[in-house]
C-alpha positions in Angstrom: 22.0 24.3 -9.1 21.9 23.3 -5.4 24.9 24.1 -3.6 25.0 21.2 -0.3 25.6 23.4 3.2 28.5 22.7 5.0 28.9 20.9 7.8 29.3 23.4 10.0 26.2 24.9 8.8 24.2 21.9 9.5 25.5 21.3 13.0 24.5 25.0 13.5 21.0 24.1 12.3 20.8 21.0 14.4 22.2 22.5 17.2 19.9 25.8 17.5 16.4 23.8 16.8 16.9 21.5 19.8 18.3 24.9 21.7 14.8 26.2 20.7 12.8 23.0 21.7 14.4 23.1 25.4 13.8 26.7 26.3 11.0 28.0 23.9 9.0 25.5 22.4 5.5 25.9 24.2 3.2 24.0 22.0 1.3 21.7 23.4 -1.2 18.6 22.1 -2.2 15.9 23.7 0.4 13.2 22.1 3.5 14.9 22.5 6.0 12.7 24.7 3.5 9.8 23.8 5.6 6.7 23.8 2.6 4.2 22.7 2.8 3.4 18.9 -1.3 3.0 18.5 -1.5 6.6 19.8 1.4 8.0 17.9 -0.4 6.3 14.6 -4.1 6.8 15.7 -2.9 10.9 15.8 -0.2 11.0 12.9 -3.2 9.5 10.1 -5.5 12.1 11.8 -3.4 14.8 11.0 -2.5 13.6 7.9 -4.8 15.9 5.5 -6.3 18.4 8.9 -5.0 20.9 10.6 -4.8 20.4 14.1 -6.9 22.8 15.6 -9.9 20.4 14.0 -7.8 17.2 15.2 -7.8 17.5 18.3 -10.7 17.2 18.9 -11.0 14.3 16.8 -7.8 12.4 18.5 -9.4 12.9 21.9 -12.9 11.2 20.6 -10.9 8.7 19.0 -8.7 7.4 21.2 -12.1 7.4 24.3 -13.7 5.4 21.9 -11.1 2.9 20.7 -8.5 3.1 23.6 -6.8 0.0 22.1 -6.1 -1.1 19.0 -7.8 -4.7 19.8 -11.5 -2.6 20.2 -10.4 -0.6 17.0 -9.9 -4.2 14.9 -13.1 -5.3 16.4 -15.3 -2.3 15.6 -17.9 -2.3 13.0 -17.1 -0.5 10.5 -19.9 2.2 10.4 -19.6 3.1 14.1 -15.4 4.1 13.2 -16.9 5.9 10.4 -19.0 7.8 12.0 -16.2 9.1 14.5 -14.7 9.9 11.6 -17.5 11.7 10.1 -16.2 15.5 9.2 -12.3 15.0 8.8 -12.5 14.0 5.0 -10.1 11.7 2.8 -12.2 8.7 4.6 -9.4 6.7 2.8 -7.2 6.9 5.8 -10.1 5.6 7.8 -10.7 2.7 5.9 -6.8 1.9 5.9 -6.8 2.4 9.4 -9.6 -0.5 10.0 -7.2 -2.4 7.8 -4.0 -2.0 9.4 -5.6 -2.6 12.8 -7.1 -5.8 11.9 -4.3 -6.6 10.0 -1.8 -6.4 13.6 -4.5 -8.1 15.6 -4.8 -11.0 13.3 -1.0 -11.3 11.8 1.1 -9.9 14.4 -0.8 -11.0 17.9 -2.1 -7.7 18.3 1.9 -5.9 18.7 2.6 -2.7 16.8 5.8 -3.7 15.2 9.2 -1.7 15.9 11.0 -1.5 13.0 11.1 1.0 9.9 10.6 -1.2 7.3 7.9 -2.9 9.0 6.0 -0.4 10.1 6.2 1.3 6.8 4.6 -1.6 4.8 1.8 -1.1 6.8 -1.7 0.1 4.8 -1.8 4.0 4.4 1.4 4.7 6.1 4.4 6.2 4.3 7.6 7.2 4.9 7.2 10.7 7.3 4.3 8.6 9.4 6.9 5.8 9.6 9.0 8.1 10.4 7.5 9.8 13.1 6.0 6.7 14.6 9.7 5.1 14.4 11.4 7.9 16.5 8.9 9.0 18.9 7.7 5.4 19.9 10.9 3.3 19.5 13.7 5.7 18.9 14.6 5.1 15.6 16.8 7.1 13.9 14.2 8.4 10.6 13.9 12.3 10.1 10.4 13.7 9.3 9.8 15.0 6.0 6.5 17.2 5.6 5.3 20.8 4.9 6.9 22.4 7.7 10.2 20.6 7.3 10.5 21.3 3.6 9.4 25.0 4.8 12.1 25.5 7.7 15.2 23.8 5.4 14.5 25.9 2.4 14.5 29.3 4.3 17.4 28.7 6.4 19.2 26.7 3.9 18.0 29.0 0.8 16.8 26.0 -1.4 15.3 27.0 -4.2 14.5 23.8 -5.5 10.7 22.7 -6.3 9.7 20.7 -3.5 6.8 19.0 -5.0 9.3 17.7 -7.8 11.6 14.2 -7.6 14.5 15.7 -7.6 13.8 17.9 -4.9 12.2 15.7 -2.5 15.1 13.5 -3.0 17.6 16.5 -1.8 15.3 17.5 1.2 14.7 13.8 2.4 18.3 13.0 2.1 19.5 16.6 3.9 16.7 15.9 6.8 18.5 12.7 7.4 21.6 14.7 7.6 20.2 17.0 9.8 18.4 14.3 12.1 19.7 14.2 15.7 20.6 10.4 15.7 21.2 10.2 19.5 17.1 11.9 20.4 15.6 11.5 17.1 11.7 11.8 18.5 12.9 15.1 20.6 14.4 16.5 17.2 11.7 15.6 14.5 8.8 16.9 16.9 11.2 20.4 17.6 10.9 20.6 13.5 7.6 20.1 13.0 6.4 22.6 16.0 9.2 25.0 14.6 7.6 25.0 11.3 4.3 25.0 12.7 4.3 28.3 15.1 7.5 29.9 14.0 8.6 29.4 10.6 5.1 29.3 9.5 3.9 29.4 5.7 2.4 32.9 6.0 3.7 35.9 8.7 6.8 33.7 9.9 7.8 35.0 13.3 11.3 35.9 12.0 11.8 38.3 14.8 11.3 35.7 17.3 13.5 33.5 15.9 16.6 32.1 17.5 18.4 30.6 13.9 17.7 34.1 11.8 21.4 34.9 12.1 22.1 32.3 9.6 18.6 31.9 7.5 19.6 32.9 4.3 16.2 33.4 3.5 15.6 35.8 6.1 19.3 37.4 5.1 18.2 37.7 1.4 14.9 38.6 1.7 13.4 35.9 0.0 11.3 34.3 3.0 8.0 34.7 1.1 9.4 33.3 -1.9 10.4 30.2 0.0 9.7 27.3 -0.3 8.7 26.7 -3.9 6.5 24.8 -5.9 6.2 23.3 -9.2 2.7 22.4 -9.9 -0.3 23.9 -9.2 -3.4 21.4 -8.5 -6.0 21.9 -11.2 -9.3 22.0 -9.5 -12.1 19.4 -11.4 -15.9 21.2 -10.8 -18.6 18.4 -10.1 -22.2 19.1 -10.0 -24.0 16.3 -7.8 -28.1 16.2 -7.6 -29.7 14.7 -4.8 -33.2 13.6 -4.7 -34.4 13.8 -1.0 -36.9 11.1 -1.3 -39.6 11.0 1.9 -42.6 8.3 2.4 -44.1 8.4 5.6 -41.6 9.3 7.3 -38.9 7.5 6.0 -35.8 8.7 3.7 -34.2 6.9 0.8 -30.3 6.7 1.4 -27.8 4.5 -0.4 -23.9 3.8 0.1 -21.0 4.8 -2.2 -19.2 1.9 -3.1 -17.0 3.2 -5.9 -13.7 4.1 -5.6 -14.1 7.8 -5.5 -15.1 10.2 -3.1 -16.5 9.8 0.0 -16.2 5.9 -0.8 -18.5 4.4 1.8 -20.2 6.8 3.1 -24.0 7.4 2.4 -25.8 9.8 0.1 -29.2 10.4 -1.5 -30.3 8.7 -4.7 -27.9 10.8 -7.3 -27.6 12.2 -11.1 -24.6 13.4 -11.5 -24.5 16.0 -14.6 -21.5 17.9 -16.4 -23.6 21.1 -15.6 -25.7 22.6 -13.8 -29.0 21.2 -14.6 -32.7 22.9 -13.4 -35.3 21.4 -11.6 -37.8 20.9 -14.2 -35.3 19.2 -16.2 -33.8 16.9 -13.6 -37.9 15.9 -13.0 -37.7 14.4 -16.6 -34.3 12.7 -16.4 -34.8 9.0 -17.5 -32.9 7.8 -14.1 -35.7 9.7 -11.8 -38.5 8.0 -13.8 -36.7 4.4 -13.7 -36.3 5.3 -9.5 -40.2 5.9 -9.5 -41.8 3.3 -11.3 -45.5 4.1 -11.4 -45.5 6.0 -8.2 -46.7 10.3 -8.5 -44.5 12.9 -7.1 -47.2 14.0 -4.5 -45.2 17.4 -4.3 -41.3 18.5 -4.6 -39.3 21.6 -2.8 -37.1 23.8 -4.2 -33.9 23.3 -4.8 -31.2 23.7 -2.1 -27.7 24.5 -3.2 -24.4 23.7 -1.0 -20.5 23.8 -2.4 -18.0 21.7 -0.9 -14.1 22.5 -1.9 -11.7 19.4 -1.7 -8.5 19.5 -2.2 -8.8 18.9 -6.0 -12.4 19.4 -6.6 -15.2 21.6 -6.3 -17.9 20.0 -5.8 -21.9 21.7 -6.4 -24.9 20.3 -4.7 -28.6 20.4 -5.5 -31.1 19.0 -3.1 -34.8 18.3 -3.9 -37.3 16.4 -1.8 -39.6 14.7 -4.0 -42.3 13.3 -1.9 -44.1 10.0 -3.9 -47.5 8.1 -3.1 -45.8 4.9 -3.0 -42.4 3.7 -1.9 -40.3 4.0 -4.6 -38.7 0.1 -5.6 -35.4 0.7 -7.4 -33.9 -2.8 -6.4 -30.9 -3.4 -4.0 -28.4 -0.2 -3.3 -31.5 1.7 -1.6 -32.0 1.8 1.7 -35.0 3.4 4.2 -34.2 5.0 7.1 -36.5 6.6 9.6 -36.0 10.6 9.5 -34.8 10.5 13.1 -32.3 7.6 12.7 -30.1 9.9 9.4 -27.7 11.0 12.6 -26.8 7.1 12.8 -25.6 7.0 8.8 -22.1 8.8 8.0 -22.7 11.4 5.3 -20.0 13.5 3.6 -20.1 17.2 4.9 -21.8 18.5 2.1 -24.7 16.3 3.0 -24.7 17.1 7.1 -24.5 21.0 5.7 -27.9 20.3 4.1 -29.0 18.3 6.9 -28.4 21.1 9.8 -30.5 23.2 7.7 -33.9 21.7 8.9 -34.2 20.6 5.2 -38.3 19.7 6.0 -38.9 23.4 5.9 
């Protein structure tokens, strides 16, 4: 049963974190003290699903690229996906295009400045809400990610599942608690960089840490227990064969519509099989011969393999260049691109693995 901390606890809590942020916290990134909303959002759905030694990186490229959310709106929508290109869950980019257009069109181009508001926005919920809320227009909303769920259940000793209702309930509702209403961007971004480079998930810095007098965690000895989860993600295996298909000089590519993975992006012509399937076989799949027609597979390599993990699937690649005597006709969906012009397309990183391999040779 979860036991609520005292008050006194809680102001200690409060009290020592923002001690921490004034005379220890040395982490820096580039849109910390940022006070413009786009910015704030642009980096908060970057760093939504990657870690931010990859973001930065990404943020900077971003934000030189689209400095405003007017040239975002405008963008087409391949040349934002290709500065997306390598950061995954291309969801969030897509939702991004949306929101932006969405406050140029509806709102006159004004990132609005209220919770609820912002929070109805496409792709944002309640901690990027949150975060945009306090650090761009002071409003009083506590974080709740990772690292807060992390930091509260060691120095609280919360035992409760964190990836469960009731327990994300308890942790939002104490973060609220917690939440320094008076500098409420100051204290959700001292949480977050506490979590982040003291409390972190593996080798906390306990030593180092100014509230280990009263982590109960760190008092019982449970810090690696801490915090806990229910579930365990159950990771789906995909094997995905791509036909690399080259006439004079130019490669067959086609866009993934579906709502699935790497939605949008491009690929080469697929069969997707339960399995993994050989060559020889995949040569006499009825979908390769309705993609060829009458034409003759001049020659074909052997197979490349490549894995990509996702956060819920594993996915297994085969590559196989297939080189025809005629352009292959399979209707509309295909499209051919000149060899030197794949850099232009936005591929999922499986794909741009194979690619850096010189796949002619």
């Amino acid at each position: 049963m979860f036991t609520p901390p005292s008050s006194l606890s809680k102001k200690a809590f409060t009290k020592g974190l923002l001690e921490w942020n004034r005379e220890q916290n040395t982490r820096e990134m580039p849109w910390k003290g940022e006070k413009d909303p786009y910015r704030i959002w642009i980096s908060e759905i970057i760093l939504q699903q990657t870690r931010v030694e990859q973001g930065l990186a990404y943020y900077k490229n971003f934000i030189r690229t689209f400095p405003t959310i007017q040239q975002l709106a405008k963008a087409p929508d391949e040349k934002v996906f290709k500065c997306w290109e390598g950061l995954g869950y291309y969801s969030r980019c897509r939702n991004l295009l949306t929101t932006a257009r969405f406050i140029v069109k509806e709102k006159k181009g004004v990132f609005p400045d209220q919770y609820e508001e912002i929070l109805q926005l496409k792709g944002i919920g309640p901690y990027t809400a949150a975060a945009i809320g306090s650090f761009a227009f002071k409003l009083p909303y506590a974080v709740v990610d990772g690292n807060v769920f992390r930091v509260l259940s060691r120095y609280f000793g919360i035992d409760l599942a964190t990836d469960t209702t009731e327990g994300k309930k308890i942790f939002s509702s104490l973060a609220q608690e917690l939440l320094d209403t008076k500098q409420p961007g100051p204290y959700n971004q001292a949480i977050m960089d506490f979590g982040a480079v003291i409390c972190k998930p593996a080798t906390p810095l306990c030593k180092n840490c100014m509230l280990r007098k009263k982590c109960v965690a760190l008092q019982q000895k449970r810090v690696d227990a801490l915090p806990v989860k229910q579930k365990k993600t159950k990771i789906r295996e995909r094997w995905l064969n791509y036909f690399v298909l080259i006439y004079k000089e130019e490669v067959a590519i086609q866009q993934r519509i579906a709502k699935d993975i790497w939605q949008d992006l491009f690929e080469f012509p697929l069969i997707e099989t339960a399995k993994a399937v050989t060559k020889e076989k995949l040569l006499k799949s009825a979908p390769l011969k309705k993609w060829m027609g009458d034409a003759v597979i001049l020659k074909t390599s052997a197979p490349v393999t490549g894995r990509q993990l996702l956060s819920h699937q594993l996915i297994h690649g085969q590559f196989i260049i297939l080189y025809p005597d005629r352009k292959p006709d399979p209707g509309s969906g295909w499209q051919w691109v000149k060899e030197n012009k794949l850099g232009a397309y936005s591929f999922p990183g499986l794909i741009n693995q194979y690619l850096d391999t010189d796949f002619r040779k």
